[in-house]
N, C-alpha and C positions, 0 to 999 in steps of 0.2 A: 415837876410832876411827871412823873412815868406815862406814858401814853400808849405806850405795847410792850409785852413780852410776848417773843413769840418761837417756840420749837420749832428750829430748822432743820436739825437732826438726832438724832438717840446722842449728841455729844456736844450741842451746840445751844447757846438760846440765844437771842440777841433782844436787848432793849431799848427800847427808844423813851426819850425824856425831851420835854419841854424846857428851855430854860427862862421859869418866870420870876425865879428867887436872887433876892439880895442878901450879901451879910453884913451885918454891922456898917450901913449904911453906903457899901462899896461896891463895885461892880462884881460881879461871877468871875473867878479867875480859873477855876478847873472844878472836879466833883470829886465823890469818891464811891463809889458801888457797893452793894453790901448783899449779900448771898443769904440767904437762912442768917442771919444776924451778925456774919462777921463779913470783912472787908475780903474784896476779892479785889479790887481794881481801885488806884490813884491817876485820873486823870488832871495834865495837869493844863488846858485847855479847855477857853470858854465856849471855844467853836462845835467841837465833839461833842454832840448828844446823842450817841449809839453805843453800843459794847456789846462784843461778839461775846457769851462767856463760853469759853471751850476746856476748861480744865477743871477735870475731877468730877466730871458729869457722869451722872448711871443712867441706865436708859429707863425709859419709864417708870421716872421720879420726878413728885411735885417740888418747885424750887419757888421761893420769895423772893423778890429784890426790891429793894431801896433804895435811893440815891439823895447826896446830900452834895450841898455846893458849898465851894470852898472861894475866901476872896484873896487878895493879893497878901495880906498878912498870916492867910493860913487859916482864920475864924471859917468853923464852919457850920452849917444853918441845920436846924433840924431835919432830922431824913423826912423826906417827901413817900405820902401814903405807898402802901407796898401794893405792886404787882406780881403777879404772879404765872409759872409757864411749868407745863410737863415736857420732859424729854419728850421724846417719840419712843415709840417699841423696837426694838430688834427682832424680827423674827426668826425663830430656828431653822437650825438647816433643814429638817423634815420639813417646815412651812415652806421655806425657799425653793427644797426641789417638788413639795406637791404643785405650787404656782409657776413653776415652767414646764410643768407636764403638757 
């Protein structure tokens, strides 16, 4: 189960997950991540329950993620309810030089 996503910056989000799932009756061997519906990340580790995602990010844009856990044969469990995170904004350079005036 996802327990945060959270914008760190206009290029970054990072999520955090619980691991409470089993598959097909075996221990959690790694997960896989899933972005707006497709796979970003194979982790292959029961330890990690974080992931920075920094590729292919726009800046204030809504993102989904999912994660499914995988066991030592590969079976992998249904993805766990989505969370969800906004970039951040980037501000213009007109915004950036009126806020250091």
């Amino acid at each position: 189960t996802i327990s945060s996503a959270t914008a760190n910056t206009s290029s970054q989000i990072t999520i955090v997950w619980v691991n409470t799932n089993t598959t097909a009756g075996t221990g959690v061997a790694g997960y896989k991540i899933y972005r707006n519906g497709s796979l970003v990340q194979t982790i292959l580790s029961a330890a990690t329950v974080t992931y920075a995602d920094s590729t292919g990010l726009a800046a204030s844009t809504q993102y989904c993620y999912r994660v499914s856990a995988l066991d030592a044969a590969g079976n992998e469990s249904c993805q766990h309810h989505p969370a969800a995170a906004q970039s951040t904004h980037v501000p213009s350079q007109e915004q950036t030089q009126r806020n250091s005036r």
